[in-house]
PDB file of N, CA, C and O in Angstrom, chain B, residues numbered from 101:
ATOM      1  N   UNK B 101      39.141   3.961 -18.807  1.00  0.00           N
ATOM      2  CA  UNK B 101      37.722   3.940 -19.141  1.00  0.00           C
ATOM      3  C   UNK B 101      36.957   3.008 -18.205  1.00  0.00           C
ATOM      4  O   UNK B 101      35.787   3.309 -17.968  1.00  0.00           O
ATOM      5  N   UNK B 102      37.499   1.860 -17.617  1.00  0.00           N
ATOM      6  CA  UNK B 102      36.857   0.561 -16.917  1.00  0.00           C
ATOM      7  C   UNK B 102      36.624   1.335 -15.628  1.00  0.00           C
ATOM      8  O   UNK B 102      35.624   1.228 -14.919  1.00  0.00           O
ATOM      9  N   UNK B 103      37.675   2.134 -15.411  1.00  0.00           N
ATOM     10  CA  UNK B 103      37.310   2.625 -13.751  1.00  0.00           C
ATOM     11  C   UNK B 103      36.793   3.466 -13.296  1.00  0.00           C
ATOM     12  O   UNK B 103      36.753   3.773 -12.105  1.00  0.00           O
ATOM     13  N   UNK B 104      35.935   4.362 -14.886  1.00  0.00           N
ATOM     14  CA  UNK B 104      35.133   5.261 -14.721  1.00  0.00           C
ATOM     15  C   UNK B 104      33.558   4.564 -14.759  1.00  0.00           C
ATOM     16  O   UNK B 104      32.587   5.185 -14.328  1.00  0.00           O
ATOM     17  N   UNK B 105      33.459   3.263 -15.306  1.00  0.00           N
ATOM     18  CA  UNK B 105      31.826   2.380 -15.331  1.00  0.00           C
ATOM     19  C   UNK B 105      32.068   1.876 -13.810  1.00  0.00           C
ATOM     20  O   UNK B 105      31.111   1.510 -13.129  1.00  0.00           O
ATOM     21  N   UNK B 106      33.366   1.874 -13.321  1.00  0.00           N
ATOM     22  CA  UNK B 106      32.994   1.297 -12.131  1.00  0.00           C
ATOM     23  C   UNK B 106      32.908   2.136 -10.789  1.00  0.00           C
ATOM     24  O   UNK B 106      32.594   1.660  -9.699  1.00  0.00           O
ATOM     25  N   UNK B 107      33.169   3.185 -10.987  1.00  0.00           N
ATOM     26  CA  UNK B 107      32.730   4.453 -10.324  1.00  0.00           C
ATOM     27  C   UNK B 107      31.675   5.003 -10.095  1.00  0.00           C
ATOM     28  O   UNK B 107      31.208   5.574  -9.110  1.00  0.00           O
ATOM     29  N   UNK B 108      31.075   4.632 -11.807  1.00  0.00           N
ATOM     30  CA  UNK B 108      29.464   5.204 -11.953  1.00  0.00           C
ATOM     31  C   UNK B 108      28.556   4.250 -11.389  1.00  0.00           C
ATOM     32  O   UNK B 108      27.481   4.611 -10.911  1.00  0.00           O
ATOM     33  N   UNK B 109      28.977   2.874 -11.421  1.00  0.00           N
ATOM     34  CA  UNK B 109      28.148   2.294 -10.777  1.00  0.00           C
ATOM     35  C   UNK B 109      28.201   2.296  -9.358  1.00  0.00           C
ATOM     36  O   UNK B 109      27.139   2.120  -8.761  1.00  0.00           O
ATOM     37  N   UNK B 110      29.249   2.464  -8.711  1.00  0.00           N
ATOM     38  CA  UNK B 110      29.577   2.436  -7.146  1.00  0.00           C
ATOM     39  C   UNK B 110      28.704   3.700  -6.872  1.00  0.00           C
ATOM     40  O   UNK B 110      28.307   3.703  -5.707  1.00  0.00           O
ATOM     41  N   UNK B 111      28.361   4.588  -7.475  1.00  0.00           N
ATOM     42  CA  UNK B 111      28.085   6.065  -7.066  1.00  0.00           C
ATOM     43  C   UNK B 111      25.960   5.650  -7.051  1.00  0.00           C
ATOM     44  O   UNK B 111      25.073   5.760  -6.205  1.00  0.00           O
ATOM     45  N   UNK B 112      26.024   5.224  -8.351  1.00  0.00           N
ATOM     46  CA  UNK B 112      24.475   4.984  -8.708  1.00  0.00           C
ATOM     47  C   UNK B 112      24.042   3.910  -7.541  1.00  0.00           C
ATOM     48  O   UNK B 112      22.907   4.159  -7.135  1.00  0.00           O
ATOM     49  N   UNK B 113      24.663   2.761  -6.885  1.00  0.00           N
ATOM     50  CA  UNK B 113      24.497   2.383  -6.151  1.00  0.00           C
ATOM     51  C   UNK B 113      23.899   2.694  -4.525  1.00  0.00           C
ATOM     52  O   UNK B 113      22.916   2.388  -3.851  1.00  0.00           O
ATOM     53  N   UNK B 114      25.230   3.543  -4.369  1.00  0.00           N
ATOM     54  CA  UNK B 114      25.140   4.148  -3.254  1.00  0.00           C
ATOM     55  C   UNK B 114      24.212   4.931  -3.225  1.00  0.00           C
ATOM     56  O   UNK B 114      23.342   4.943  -2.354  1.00  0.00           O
ATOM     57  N   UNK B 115      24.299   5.805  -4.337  1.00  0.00           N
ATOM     58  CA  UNK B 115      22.706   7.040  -3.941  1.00  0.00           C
ATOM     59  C   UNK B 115      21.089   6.385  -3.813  1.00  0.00           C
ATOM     60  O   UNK B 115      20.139   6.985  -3.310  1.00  0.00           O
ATOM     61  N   UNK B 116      21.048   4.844  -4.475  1.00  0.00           N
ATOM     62  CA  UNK B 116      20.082   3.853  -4.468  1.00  0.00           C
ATOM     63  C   UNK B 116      19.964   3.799  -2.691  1.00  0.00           C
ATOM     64  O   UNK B 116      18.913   4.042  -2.097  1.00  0.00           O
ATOM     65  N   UNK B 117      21.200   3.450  -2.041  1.00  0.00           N
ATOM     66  CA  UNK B 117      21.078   3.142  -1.135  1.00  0.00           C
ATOM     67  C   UNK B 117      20.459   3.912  -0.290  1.00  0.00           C
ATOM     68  O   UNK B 117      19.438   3.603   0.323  1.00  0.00           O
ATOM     69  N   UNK B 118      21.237   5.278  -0.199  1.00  0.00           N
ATOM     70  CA  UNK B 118      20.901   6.163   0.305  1.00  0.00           C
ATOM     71  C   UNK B 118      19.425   6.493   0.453  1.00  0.00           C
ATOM     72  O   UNK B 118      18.824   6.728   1.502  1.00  0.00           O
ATOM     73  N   UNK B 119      18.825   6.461  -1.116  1.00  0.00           N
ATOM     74  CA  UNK B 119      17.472   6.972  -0.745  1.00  0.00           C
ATOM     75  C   UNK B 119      16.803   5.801  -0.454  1.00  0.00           C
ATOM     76  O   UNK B 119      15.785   6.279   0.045  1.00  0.00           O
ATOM     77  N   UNK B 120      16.636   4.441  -0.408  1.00  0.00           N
ATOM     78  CA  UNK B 120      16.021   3.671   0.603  1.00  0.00           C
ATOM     79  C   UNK B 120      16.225   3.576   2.172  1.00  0.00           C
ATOM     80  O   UNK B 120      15.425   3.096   2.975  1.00  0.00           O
ATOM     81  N   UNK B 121      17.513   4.156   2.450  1.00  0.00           N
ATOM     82  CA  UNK B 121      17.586   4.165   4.146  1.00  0.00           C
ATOM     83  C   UNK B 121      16.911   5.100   4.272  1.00  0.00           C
ATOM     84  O   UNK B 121      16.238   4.985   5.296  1.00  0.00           O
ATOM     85  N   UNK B 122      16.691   6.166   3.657  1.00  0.00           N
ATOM     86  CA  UNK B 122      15.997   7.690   3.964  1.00  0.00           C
ATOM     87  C   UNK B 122      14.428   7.319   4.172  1.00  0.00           C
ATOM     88  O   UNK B 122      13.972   7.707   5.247  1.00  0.00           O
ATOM     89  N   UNK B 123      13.663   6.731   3.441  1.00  0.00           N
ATOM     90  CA  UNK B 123      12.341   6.277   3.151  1.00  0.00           C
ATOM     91  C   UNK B 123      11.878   6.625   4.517  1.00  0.00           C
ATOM     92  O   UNK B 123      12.482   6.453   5.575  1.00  0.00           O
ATOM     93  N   UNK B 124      10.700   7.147   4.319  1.00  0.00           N
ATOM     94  CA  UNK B 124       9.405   6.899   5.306  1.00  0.00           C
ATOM     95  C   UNK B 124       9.531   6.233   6.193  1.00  0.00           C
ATOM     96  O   UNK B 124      10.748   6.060   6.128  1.00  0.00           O
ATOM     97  N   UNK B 125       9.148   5.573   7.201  1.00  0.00           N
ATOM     98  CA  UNK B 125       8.371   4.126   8.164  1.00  0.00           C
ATOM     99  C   UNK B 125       6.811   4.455   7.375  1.00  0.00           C
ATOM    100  O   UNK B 125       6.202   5.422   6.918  1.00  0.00           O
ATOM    101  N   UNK B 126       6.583   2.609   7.597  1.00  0.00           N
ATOM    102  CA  UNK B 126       5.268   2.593   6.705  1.00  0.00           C
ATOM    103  C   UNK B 126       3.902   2.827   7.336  1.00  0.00           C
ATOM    104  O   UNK B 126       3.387   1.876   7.926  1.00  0.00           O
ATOM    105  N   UNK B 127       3.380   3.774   7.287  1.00  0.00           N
ATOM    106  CA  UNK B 127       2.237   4.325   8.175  1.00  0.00           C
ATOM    107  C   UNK B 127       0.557   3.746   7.802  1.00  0.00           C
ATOM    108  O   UNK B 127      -0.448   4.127   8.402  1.00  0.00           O
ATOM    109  N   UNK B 128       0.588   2.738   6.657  1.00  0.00           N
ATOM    110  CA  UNK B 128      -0.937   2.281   6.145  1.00  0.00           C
ATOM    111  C   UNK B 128      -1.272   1.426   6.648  1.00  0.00           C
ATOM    112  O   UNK B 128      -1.018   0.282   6.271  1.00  0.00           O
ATOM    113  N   UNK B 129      -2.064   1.767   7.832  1.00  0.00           N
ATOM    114  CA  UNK B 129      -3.158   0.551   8.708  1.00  0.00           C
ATOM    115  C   UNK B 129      -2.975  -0.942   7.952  1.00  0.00           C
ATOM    116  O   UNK B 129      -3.000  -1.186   6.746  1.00  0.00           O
ATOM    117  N   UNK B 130      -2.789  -1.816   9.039  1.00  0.00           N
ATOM    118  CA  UNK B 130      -2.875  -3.662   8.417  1.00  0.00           C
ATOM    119  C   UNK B 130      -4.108  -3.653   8.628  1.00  0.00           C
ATOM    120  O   UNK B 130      -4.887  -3.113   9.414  1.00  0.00           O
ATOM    121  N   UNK B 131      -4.152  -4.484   7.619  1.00  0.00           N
ATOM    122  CA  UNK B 131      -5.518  -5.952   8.215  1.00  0.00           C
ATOM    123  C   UNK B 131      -6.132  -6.205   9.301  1.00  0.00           C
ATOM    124  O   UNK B 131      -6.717  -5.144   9.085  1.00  0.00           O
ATOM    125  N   UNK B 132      -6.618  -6.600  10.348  1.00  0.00           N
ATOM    126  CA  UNK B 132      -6.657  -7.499  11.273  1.00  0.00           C
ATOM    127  C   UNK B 132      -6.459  -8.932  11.233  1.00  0.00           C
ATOM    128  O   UNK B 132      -7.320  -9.499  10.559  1.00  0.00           O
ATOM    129  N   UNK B 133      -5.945  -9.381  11.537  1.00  0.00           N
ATOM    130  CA  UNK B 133      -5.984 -10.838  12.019  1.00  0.00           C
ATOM    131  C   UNK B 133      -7.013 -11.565  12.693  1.00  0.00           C
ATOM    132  O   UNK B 133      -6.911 -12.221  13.729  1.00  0.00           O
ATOM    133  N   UNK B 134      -8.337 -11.305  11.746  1.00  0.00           N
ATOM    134  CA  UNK B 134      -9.416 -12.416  12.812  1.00  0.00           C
ATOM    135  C   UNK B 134     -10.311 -13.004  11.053  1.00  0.00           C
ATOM    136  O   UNK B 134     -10.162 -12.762   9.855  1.00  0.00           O
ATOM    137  N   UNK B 135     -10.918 -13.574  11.635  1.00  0.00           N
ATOM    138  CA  UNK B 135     -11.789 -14.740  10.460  1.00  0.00           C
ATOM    139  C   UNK B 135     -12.073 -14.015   8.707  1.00  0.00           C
ATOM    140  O   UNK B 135     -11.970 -14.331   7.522  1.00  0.00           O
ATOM    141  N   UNK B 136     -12.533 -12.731   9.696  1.00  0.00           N
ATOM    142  CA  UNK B 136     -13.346 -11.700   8.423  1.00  0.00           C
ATOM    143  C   UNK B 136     -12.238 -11.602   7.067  1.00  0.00           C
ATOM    144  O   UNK B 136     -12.454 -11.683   5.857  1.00  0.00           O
ATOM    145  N   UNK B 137     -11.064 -11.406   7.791  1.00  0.00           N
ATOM    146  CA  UNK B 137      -9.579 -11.089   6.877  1.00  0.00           C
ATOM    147  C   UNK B 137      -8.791 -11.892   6.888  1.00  0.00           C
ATOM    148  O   UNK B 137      -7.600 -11.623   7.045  1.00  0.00           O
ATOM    149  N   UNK B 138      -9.298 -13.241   6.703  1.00  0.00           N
ATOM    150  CA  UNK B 138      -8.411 -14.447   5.891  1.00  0.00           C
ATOM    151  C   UNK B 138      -7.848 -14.675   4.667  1.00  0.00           C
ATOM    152  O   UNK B 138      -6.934 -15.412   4.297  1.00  0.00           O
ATOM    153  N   UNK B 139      -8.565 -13.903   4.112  1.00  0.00           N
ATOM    154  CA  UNK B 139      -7.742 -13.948   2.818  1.00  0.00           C
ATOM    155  C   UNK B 139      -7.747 -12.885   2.580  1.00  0.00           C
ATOM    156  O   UNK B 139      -8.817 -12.323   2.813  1.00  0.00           O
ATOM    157  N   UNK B 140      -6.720 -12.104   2.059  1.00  0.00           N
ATOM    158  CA  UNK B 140      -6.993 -10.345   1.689  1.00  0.00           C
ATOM    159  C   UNK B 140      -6.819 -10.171   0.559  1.00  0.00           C
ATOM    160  O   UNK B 140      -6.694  -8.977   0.284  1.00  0.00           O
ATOM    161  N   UNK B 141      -6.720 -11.125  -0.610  1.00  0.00           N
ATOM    162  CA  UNK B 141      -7.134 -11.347  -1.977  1.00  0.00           C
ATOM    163  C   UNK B 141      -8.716 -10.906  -2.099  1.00  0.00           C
ATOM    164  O   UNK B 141      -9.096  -9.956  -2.784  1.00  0.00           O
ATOM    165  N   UNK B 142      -9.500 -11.688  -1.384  1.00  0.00           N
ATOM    166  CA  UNK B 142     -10.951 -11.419  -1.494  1.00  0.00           C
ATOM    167  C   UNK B 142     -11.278 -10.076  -1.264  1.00  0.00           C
ATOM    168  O   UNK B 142     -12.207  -9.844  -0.490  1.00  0.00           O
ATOM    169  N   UNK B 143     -10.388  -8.702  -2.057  1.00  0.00           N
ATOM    170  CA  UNK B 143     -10.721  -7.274  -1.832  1.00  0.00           C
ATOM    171  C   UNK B 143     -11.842  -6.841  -2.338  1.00  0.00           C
ATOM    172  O   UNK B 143     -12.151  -5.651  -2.396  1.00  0.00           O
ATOM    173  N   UNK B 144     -12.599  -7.884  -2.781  1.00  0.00           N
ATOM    174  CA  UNK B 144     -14.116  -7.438  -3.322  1.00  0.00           C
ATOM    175  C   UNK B 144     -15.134  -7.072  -2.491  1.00  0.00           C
ATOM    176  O   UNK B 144     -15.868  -6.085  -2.519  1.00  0.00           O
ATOM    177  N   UNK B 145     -15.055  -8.353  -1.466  1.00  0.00           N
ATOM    178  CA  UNK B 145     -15.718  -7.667  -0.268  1.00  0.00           C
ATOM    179  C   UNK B 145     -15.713  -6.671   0.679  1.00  0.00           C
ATOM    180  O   UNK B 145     -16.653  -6.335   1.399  1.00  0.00           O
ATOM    181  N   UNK B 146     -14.532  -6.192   0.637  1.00  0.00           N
ATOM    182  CA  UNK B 146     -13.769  -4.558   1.588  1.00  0.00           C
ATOM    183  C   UNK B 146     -15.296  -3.480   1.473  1.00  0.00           C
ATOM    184  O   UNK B 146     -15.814  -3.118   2.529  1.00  0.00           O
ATOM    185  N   UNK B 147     -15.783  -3.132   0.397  1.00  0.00           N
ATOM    186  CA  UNK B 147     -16.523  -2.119   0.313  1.00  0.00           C
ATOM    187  C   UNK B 147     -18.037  -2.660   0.897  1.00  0.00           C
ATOM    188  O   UNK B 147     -18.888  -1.825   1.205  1.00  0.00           O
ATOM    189  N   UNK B 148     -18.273  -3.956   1.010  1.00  0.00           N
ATOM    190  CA  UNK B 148     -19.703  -3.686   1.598  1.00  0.00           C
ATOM    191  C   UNK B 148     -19.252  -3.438   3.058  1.00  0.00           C
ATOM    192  O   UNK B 148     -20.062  -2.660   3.562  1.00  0.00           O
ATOM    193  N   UNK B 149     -18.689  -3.639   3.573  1.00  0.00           N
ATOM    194  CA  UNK B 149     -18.185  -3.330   5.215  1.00  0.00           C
ATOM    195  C   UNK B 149     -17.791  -1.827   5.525  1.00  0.00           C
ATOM    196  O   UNK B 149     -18.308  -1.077   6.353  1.00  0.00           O
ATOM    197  N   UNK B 150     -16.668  -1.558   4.587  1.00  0.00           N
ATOM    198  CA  UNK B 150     -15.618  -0.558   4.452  1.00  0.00           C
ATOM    199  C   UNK B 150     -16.234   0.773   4.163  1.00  0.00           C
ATOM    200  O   UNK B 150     -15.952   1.828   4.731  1.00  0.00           O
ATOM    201  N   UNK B 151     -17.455   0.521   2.834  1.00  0.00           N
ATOM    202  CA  UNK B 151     -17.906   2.087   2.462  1.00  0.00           C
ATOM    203  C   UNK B 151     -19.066   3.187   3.514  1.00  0.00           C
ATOM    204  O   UNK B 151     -19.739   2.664   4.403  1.00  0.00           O
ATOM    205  N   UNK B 152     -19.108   4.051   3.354  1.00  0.00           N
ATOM    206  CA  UNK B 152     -20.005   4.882   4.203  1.00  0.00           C
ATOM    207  C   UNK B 152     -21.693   3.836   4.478  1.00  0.00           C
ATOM    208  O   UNK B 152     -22.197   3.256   3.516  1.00  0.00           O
ATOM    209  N   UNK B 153     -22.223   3.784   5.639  1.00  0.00           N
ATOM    210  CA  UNK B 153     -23.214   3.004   5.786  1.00  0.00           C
ATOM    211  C   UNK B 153     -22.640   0.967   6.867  1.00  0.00           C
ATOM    212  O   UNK B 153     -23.106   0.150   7.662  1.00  0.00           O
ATOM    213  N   UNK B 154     -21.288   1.270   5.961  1.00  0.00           N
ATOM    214  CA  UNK B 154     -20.882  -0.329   6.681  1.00  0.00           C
ATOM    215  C   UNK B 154     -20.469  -0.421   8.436  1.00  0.00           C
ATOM    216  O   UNK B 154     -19.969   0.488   9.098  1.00  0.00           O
ATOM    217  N   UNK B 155     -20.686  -1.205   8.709  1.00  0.00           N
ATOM    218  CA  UNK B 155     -20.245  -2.008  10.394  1.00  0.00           C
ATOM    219  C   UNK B 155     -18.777  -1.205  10.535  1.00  0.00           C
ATOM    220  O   UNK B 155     -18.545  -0.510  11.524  1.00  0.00           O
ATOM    221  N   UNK B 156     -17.709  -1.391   9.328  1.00  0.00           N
ATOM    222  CA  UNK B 156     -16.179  -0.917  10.029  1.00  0.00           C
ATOM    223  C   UNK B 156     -15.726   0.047   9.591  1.00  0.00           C
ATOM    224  O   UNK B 156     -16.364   0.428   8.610  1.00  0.00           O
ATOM    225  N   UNK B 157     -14.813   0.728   9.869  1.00  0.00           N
ATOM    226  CA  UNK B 157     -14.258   2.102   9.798  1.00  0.00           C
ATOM    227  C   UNK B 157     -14.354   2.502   8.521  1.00  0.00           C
ATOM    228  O   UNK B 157     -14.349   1.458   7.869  1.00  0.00           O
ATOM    229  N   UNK B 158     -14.435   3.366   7.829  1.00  0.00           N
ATOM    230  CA  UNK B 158     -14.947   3.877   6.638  1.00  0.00           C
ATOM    231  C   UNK B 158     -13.406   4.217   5.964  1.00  0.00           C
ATOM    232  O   UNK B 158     -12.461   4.804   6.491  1.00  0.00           O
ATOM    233  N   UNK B 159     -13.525   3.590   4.526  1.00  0.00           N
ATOM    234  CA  UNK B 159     -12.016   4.352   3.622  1.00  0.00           C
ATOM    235  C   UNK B 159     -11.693   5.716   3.906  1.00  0.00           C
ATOM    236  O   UNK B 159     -12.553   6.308   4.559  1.00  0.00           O
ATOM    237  N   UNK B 160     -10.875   6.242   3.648  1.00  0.00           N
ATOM    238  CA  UNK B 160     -10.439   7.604   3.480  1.00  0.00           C
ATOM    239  C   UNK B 160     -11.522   7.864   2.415  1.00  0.00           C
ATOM    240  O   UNK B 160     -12.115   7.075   1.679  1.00  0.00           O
ATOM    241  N   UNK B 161     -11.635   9.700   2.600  1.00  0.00           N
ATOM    242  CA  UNK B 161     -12.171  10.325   1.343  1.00  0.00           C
ATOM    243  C   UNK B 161     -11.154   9.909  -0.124  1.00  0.00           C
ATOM    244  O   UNK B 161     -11.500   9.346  -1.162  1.00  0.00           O
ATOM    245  N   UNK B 162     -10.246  10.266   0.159  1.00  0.00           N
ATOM    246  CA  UNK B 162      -9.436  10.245  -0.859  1.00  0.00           C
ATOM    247  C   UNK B 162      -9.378   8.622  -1.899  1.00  0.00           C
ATOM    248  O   UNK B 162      -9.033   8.475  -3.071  1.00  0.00           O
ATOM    249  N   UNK B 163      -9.865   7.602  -0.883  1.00  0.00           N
ATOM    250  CA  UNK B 163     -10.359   6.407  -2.071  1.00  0.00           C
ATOM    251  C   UNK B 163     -11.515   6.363  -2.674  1.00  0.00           C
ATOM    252  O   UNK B 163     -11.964   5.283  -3.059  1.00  0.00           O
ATOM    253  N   UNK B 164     -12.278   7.699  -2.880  1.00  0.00           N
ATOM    254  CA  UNK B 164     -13.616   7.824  -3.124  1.00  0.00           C
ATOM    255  C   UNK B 164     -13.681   8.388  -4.437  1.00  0.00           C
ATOM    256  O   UNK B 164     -12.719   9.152  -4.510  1.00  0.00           O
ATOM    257  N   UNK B 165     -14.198   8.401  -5.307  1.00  0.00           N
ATOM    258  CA  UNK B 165     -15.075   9.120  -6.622  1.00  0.00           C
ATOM    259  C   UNK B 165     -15.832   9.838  -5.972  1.00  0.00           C
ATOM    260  O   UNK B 165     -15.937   9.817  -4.746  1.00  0.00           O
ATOM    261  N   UNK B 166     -16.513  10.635  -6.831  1.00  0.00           N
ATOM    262  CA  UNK B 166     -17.510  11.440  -6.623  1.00  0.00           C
ATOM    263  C   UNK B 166     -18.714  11.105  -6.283  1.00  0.00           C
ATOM    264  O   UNK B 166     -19.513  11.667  -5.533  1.00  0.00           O
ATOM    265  N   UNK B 167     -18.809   9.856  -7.074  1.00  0.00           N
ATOM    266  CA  UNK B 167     -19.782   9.134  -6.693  1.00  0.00           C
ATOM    267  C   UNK B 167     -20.451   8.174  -5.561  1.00  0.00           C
ATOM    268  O   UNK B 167     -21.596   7.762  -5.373  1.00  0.00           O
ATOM    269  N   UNK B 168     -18.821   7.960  -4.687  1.00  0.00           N
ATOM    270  CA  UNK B 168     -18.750   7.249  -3.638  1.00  0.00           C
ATOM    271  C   UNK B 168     -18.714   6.221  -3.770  1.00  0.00           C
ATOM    272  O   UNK B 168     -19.309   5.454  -3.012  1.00  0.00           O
ATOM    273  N   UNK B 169     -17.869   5.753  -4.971  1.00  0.00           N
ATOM    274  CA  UNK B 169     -17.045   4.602  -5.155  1.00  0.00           C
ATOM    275  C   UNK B 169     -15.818   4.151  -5.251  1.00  0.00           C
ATOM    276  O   UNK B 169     -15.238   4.972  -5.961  1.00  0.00           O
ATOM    277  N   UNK B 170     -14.848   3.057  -4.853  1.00  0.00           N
ATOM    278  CA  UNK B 170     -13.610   3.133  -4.746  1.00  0.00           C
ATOM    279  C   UNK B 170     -13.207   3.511  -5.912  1.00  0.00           C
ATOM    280  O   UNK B 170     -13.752   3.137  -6.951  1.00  0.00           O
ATOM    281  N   UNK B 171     -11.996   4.458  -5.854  1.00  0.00           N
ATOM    282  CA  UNK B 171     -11.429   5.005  -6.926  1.00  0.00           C
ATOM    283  C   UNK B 171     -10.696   3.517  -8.022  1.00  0.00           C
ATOM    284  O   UNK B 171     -10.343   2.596  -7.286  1.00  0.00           O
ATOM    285  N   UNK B 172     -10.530   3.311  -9.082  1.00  0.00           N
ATOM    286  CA  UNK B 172     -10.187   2.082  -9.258  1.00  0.00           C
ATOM    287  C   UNK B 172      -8.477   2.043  -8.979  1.00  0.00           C
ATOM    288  O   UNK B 172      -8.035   0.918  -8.748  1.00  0.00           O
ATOM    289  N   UNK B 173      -7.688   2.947  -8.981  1.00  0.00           N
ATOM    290  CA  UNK B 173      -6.322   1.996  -8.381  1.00  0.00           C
ATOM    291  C   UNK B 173      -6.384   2.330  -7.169  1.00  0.00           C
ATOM    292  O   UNK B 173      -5.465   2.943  -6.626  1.00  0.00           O
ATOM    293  N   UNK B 174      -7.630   1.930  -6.469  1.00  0.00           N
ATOM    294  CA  UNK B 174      -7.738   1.754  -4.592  1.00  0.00           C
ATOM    295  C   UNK B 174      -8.542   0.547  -4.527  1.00  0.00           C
ATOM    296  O   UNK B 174      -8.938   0.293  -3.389  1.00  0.00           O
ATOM    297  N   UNK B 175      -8.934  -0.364  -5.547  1.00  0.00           N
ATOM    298  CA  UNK B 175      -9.564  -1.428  -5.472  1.00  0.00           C
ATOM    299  C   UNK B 175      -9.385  -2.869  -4.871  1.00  0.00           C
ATOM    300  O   UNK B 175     -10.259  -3.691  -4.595  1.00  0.00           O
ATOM    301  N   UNK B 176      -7.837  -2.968  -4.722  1.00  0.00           N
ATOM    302  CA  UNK B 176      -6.833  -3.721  -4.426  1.00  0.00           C
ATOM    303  C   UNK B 176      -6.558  -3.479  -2.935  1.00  0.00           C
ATOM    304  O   UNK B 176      -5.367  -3.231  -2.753  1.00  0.00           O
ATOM    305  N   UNK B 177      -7.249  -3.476  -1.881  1.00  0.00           N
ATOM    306  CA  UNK B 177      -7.053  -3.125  -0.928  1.00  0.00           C
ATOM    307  C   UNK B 177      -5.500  -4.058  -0.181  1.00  0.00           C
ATOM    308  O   UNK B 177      -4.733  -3.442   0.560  1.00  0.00           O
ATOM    309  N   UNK B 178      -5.333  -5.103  -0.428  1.00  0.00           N
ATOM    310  CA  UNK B 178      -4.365  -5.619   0.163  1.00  0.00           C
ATOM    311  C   UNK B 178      -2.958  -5.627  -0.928  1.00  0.00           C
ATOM    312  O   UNK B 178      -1.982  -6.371  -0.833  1.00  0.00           O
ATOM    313  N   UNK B 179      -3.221  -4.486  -2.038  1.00  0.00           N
ATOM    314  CA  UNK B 179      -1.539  -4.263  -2.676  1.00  0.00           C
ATOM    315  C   UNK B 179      -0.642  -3.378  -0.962  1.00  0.00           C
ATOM    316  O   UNK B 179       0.544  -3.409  -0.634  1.00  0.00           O
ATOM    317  N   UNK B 180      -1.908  -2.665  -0.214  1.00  0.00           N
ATOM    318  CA  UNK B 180      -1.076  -1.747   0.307  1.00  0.00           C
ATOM    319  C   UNK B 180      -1.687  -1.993   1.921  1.00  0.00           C
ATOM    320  O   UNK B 180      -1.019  -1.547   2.854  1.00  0.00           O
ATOM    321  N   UNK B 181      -2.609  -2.512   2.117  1.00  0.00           N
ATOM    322  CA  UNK B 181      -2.883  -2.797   3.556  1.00  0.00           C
ATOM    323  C   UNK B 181      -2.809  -4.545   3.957  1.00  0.00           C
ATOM    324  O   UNK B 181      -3.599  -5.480   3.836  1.00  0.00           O
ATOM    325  N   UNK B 182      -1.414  -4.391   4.489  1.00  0.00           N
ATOM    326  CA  UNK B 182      -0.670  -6.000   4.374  1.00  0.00           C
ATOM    327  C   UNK B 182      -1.769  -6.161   5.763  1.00  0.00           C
ATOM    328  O   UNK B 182      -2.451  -5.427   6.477  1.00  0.00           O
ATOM    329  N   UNK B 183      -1.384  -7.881   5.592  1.00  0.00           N
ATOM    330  CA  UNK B 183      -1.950  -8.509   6.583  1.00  0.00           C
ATOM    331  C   UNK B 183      -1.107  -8.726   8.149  1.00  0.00           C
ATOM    332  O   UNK B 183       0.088  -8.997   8.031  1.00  0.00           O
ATOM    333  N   UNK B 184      -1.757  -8.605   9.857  1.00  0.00           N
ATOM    334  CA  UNK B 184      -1.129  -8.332  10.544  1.00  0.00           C
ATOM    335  C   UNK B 184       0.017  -9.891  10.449  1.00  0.00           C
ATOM    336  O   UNK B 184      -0.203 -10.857   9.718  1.00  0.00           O
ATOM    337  N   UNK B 185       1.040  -9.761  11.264  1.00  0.00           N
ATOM    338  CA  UNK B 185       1.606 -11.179  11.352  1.00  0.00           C
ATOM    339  C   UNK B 185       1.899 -11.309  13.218  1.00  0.00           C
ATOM    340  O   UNK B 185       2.365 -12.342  13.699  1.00  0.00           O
TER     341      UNK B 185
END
């Protein structure tokens, strides 16, 4: 019985493994590294720059409402656009 939990786990392991070597490369634009994006906590400010009308490159459609507001789990801009190093 012991060497069948330890089978299942060697197996559940490995297929863990497996599908993290498989993964993607991570393709979501960083930060920049200059004054503006010192802290990338401060994601409040992203949209006066960020939304249609601002100085820098505009979000994707797809972080948009209908209304042309960030969708709210796109609000967090730095859960997923790390900072450069």
């Amino acid at each position: 019985m012991k060497i069948w939990q330890n089978l299942a786990f060697v197996a559940v392991c490995g297929t863990v493994l497996v599908v993290l070597l498989n993964a993607p490369p991570e393709t979501t634009p960083k930060t920049p590294k200059d004054e503006i994006h010192v802290n990338p906590k401060e994601y409040s400010r992203c949209p006066s720059c960020h939304l249609p009308g601002g100085d820098a490159p505009e979000v994707q459609a797809d972080h948009l409402n209908k209304e042309g507001a960030l969708v709210l789990d796109h609000q967090k801009c730095y859960m997923c656009h790390k900072p450069q190093e």
